[in-house]
GUPA-693373 format. One line per field, with one value per residue: residue number from 1; y, z negated, x of N, C-alpha, C in turn; residue in three letters. Coordinates in steps of 0.05 Angstrom, whole numbers, plus 5000, padded with zeros to 4 digits. Example, Ala and Ser with C-alpha at 12.3 -4.5 7.8 and 13.67 -1.06 7.14 Angstrom:
residues 2
n <- c(1 2)
n.c2 <- c(4886 4955)
n.c3 <- c(4844 4858)
n.c1 <- c(5264 5257)
ca.c2 <- c(4910 4979)
ca.c3 <- c(4844 4857)
ca.c1 <- c(5246 5273)
c.c2 <- c(4934 5001)
c.c3 <- c(4844 4843)
c.c1 <- c(5264 5258)
res <- c(ala ser)
This chain:
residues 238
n <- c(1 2 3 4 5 6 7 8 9 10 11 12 13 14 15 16 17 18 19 20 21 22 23 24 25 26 27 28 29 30 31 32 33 34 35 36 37 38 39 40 41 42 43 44 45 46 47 48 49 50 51 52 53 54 55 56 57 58 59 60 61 62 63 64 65 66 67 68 69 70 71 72 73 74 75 76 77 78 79 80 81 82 83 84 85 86 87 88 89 90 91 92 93 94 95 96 97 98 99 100 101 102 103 104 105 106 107 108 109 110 111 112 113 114 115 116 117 118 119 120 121 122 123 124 125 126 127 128 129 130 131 132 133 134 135 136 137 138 139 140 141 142 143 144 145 146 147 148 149 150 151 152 153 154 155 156 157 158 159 160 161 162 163 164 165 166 167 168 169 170 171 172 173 174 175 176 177 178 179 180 181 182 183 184 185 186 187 188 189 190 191 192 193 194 195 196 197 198 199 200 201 202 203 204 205 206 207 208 209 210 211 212 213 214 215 216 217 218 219 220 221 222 223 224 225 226 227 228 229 230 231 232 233 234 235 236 237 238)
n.c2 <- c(4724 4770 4799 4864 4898 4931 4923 4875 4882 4919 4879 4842 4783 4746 4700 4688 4694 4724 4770 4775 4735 4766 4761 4732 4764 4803 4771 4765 4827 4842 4800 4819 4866 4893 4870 4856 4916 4936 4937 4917 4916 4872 4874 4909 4886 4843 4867 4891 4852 4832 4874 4897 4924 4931 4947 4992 5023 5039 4996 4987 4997 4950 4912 4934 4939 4922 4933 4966 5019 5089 5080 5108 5148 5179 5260 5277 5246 5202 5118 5109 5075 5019 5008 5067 5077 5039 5050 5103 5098 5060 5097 5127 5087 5096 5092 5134 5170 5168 5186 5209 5247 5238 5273 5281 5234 5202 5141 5120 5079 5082 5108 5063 5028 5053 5049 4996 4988 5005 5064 5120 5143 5197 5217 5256 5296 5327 5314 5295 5254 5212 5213 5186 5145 5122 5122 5076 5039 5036 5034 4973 4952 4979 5009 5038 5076 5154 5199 5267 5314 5366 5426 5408 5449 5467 5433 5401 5422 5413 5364 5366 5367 5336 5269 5254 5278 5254 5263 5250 5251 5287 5355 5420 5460 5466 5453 5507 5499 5444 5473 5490 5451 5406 5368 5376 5341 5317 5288 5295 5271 5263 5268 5305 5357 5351 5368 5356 5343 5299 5270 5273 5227 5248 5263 5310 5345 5384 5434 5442 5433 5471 5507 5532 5527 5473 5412 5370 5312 5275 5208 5173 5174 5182 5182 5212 5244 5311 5335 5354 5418 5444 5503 5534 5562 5574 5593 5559 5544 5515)
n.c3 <- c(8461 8433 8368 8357 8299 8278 8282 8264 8211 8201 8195 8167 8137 8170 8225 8294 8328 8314 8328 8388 8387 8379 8355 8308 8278 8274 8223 8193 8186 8153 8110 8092 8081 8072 8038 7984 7974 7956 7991 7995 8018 8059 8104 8122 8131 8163 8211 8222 8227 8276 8317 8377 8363 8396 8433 8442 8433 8475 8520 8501 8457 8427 8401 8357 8338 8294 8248 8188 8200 8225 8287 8354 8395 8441 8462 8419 8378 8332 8324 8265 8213 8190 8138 8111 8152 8131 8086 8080 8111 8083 8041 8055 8061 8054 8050 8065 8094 8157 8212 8251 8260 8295 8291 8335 8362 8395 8416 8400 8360 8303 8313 8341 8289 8258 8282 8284 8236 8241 8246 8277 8323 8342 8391 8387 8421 8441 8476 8542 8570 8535 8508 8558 8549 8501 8503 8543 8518 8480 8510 8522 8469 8437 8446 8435 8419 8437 8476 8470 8505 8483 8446 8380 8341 8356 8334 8340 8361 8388 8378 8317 8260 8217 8182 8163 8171 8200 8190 8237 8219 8191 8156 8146 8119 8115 8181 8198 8223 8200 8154 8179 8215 8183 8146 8096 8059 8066 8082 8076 8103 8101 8116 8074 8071 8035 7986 8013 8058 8057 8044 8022 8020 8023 7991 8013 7984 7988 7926 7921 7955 7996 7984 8002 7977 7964 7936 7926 7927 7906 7927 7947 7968 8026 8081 8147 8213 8221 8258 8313 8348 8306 8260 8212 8182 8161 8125 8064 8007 7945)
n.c1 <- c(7559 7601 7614 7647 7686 7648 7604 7602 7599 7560 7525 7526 7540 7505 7490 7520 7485 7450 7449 7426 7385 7328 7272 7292 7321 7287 7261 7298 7311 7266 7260 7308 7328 7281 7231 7272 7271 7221 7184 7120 7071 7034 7004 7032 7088 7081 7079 7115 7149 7135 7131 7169 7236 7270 7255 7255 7297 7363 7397 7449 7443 7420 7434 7437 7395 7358 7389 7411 7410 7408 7387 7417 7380 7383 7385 7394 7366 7345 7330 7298 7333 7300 7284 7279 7231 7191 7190 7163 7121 7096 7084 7044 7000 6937 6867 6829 6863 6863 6862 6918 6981 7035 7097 7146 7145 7190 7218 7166 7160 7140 7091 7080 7062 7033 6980 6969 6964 6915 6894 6879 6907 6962 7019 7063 7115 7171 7208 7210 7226 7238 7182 7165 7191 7163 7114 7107 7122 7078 7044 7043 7038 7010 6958 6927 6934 6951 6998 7032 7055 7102 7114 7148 7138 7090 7053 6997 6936 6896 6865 6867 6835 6884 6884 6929 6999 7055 7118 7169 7222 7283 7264 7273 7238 7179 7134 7085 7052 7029 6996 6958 6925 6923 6882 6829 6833 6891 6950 7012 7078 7149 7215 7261 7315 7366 7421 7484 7485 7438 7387 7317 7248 7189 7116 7067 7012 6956 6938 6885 6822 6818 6862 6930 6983 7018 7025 7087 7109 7176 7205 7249 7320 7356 7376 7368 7375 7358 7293 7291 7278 7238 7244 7254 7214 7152 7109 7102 7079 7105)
ca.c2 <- c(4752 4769 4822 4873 4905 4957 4919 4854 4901 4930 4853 4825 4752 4738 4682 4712 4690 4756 4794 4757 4729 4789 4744 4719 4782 4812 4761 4783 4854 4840 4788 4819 4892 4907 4859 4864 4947 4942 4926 4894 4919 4840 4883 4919 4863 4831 4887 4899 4833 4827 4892 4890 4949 4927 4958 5025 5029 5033 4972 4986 4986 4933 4900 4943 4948 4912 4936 4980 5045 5099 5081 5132 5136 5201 5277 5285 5235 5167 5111 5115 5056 4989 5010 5097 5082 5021 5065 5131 5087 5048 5118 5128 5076 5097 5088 5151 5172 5161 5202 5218 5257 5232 5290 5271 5204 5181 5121 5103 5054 5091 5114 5034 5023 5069 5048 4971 4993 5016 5089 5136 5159 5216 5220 5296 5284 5345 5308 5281 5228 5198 5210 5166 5106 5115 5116 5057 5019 5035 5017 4943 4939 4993 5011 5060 5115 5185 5210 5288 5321 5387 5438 5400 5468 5475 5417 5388 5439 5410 5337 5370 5371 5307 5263 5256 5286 5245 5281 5233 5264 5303 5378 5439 5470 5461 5475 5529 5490 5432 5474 5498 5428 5382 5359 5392 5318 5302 5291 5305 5248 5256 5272 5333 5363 5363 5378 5346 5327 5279 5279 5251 5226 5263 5261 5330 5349 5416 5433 5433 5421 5492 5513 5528 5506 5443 5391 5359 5289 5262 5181 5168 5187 5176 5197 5222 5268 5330 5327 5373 5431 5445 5505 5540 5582 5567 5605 5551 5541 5485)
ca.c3 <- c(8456 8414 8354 8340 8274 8271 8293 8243 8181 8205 8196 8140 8146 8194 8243 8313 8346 8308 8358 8412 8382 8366 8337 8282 8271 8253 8210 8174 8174 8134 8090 8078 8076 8068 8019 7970 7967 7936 8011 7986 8031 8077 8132 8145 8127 8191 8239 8229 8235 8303 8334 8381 8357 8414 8458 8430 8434 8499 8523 8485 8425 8428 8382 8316 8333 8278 8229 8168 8204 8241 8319 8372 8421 8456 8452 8387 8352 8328 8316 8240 8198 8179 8103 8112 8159 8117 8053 8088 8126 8054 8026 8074 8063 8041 8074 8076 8115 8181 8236 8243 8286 8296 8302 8344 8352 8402 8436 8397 8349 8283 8327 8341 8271 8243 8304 8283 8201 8234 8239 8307 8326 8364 8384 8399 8427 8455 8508 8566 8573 8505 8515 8577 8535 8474 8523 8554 8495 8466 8529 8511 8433 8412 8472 8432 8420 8449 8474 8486 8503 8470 8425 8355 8327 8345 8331 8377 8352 8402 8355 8282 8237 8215 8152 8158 8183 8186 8209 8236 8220 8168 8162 8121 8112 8130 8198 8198 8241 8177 8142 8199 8228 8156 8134 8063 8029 8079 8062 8103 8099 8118 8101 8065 8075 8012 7984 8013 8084 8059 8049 8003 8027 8009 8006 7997 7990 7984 7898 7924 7983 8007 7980 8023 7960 7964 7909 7935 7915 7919 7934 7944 7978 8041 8108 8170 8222 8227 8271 8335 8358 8291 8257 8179 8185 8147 8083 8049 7979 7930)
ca.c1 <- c(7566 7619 7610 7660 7685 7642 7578 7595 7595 7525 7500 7539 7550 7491 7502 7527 7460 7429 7458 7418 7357 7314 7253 7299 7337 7262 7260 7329 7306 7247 7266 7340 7314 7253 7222 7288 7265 7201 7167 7103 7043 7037 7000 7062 7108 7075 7076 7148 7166 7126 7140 7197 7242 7297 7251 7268 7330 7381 7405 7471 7446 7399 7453 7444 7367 7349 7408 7404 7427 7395 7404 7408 7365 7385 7373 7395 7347 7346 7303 7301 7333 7276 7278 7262 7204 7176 7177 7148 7096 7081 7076 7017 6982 6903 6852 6819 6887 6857 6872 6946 6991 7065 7109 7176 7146 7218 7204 7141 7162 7122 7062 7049 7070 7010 6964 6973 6948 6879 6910 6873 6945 6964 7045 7077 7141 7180 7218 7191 7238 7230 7165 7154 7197 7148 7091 7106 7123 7060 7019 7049 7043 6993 6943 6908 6960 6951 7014 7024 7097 7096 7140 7143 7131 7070 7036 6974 6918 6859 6857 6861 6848 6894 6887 6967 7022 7073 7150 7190 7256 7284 7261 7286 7221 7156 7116 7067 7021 7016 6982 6936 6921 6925 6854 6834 6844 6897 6969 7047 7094 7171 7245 7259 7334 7367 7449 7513 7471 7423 7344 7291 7216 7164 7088 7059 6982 6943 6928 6847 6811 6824 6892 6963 7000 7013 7045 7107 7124 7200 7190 7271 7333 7358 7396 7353 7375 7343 7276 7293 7249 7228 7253 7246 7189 7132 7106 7082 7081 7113)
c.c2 <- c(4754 4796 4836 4880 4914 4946 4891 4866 4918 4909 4839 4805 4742 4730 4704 4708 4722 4772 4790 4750 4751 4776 4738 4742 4801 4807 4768 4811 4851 4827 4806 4864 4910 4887 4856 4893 4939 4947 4925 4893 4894 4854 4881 4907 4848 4847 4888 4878 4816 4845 4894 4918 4960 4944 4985 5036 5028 5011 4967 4983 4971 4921 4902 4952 4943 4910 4954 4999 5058 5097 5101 5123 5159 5229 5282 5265 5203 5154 5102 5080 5044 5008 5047 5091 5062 5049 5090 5117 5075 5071 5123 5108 5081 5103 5111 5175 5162 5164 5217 5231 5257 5253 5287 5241 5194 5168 5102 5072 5062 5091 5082 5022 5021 5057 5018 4971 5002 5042 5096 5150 5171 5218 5246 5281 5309 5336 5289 5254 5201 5195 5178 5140 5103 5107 5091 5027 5018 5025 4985 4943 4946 5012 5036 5084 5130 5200 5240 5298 5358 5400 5425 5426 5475 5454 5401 5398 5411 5376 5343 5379 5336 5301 5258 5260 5273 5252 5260 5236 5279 5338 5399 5455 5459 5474 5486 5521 5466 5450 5488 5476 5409 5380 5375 5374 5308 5308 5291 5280 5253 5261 5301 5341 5370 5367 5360 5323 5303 5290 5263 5249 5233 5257 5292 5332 5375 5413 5430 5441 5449 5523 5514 5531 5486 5437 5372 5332 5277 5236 5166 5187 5177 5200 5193 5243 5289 5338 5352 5387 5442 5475 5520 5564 5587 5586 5591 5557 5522 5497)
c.c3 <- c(8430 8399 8352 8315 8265 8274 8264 8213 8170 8191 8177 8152 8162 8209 8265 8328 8335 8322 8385 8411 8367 8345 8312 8272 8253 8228 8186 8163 8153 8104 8073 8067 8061 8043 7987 7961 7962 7968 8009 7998 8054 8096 8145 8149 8154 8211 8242 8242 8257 8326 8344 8385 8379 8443 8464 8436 8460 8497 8500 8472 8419 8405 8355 8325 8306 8237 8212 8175 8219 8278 8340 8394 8442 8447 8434 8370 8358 8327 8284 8230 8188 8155 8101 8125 8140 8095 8058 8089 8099 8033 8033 8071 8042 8062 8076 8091 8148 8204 8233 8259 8269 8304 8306 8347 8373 8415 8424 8379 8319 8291 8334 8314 8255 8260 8302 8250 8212 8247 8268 8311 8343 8357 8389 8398 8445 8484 8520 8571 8550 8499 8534 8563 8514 8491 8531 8535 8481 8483 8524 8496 8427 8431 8470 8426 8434 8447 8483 8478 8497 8458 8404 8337 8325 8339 8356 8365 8363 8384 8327 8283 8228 8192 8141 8185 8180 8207 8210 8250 8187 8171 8135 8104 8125 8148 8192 8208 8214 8163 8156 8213 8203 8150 8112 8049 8049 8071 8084 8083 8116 8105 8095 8056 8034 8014 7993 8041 8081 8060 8029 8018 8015 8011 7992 8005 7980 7952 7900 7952 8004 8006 8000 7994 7954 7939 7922 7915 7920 7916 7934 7960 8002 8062 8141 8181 8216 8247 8283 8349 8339 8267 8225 8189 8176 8128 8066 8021 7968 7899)
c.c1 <- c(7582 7611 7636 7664 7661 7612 7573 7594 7576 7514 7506 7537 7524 7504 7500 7499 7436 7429 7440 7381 7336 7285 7259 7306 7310 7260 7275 7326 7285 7251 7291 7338 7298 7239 7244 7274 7251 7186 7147 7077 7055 7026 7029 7083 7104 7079 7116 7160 7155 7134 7163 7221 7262 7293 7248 7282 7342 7387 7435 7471 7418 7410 7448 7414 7351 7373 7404 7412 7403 7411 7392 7401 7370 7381 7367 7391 7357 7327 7306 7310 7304 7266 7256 7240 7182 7164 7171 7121 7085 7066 7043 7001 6949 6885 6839 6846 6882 6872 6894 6965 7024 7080 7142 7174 7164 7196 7181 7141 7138 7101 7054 7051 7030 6986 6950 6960 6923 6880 6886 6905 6943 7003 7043 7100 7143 7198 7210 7200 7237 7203 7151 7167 7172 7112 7086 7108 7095 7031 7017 7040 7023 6975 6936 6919 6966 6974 7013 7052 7086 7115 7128 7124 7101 7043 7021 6947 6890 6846 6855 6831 6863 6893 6913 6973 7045 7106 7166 7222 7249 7284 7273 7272 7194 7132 7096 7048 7010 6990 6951 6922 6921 6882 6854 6840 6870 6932 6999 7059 7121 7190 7251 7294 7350 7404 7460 7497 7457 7392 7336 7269 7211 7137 7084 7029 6970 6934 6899 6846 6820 6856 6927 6979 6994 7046 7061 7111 7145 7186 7233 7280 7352 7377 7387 7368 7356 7326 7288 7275 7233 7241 7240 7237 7163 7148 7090 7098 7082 7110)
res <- c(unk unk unk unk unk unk unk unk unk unk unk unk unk unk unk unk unk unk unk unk unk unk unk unk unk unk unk unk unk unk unk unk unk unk unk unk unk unk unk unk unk unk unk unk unk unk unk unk unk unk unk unk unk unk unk unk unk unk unk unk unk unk unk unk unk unk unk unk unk unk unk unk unk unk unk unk unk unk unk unk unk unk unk unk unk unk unk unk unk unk unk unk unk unk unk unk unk unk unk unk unk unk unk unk unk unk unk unk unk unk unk unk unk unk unk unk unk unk unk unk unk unk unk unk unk unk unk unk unk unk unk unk unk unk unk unk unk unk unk unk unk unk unk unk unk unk unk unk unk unk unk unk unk unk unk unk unk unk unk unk unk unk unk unk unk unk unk unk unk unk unk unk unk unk unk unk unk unk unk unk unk unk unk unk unk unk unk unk unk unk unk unk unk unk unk unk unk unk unk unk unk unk unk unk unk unk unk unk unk unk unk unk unk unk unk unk unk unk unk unk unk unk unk unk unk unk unk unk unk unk unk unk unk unk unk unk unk unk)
């Protein structure tokens, strides 16, 4: 298989077998990626570089599955660049963060991500079709993940309360159901819309156990679509 321009400038000087060998190309993402950034939790260092991301993606872009970009997977959305889900999903890591509900979890690459740390995972996925890939991927990889096709907006009421929320996309505000479905110690994790069409991660958490102001933490900055189905409506408080 031969690379074009546009595909050998994704991979930098990687031999052409990257394109091909998805085992190694893990390998590339992690090492060339993810452990450079400030990586350093070895669980997740292993999950990534087992989970097979290729099986995400359309056949088309099986190619740049494992490349530093966001690849599309259809209906708007993508499957988020290696580096943004590492350093959301690293954000998340504590253990009293249990029980978690994936909102827009696509074809299920985060939901076995979280599911593979210990996590009780629940996906929401508004389309059916993206749905049935994330489904099926997760019957393979991550057995125990509870898929349910739904409006983003409104959450998945009948499993909250959740110890995270984690948005996987970038939003402009925050849903109305977070703060109706969040745990009282429990904490939101995603991309937060900022100037000149980019985003920063966030973690935000309620000021006490019973509070709808919550304390926003930036974490970096980054470039996520905007999660679909989701719209500015919430009255929370920052």
């Amino acid at each position: 298989m031969t690379a074009d321009c546009s595909t050998t400038s994704l991979l930098g000087n990687r031999p052409q077998f990257y394109l091909n060998d998805f085992a190694q190309a893990r390998d590339y993402m992690v090492d060339d990626q993810l452990r450079p950034s400030e990586i350093t939790d070895p669980q997740l260092l292993k999950i990534m570089r087992t989970l097979p991301r290729e099986e995400c993606v359309p056949t088309v872009q099986q190619a740049i599955a494992y490349a530093d970009v966001n690849v599309p997977i259809g209906e708007k959305r993508v499957l988020a660049q290696p580096l943004i889900t590492a350093r959301l999903v690293q954000a998340s890591l504590s253990e009293s963060l249990k029980k978690t509900l994936i909102v827009g979890a696509g074809a299920g690459y985060t939901a076995a991500i979280f599911a593979h740390l210990g996590k009780n995972v629940t996906a929401l996925e508004s389309d059916p079709t993206l749905a049935e890939i994330g489904e099926r991927f997760c019957q393979r990889h991550a057995p125990s993940v509870t898929w349910v096709v739904g409006n983003l907006k409104d959450g998945h009421p009948s499993n909250a309360p959740y110890d995270l929320i984690y948005l996987d996309g970038t939003v402009f505000d925050m849903p109305q159901f977070c703060d109706e479905q969040l745990s009282d110690k429990g904490a939101i994790v995603g991309m937060w819309a900022t100037t000149h069409g980019m985003a920063s991660g966030f973690q935000a958490y309620r000021e006490n156990r019973s509070s709808t102001i919550f304390t926003k933490t930036f974490l970096f900055d980054g470039f996520l679509p905007p999660l679909q189905g989701l719209s500015p409506t919430s009255s929370f408080q920052f």
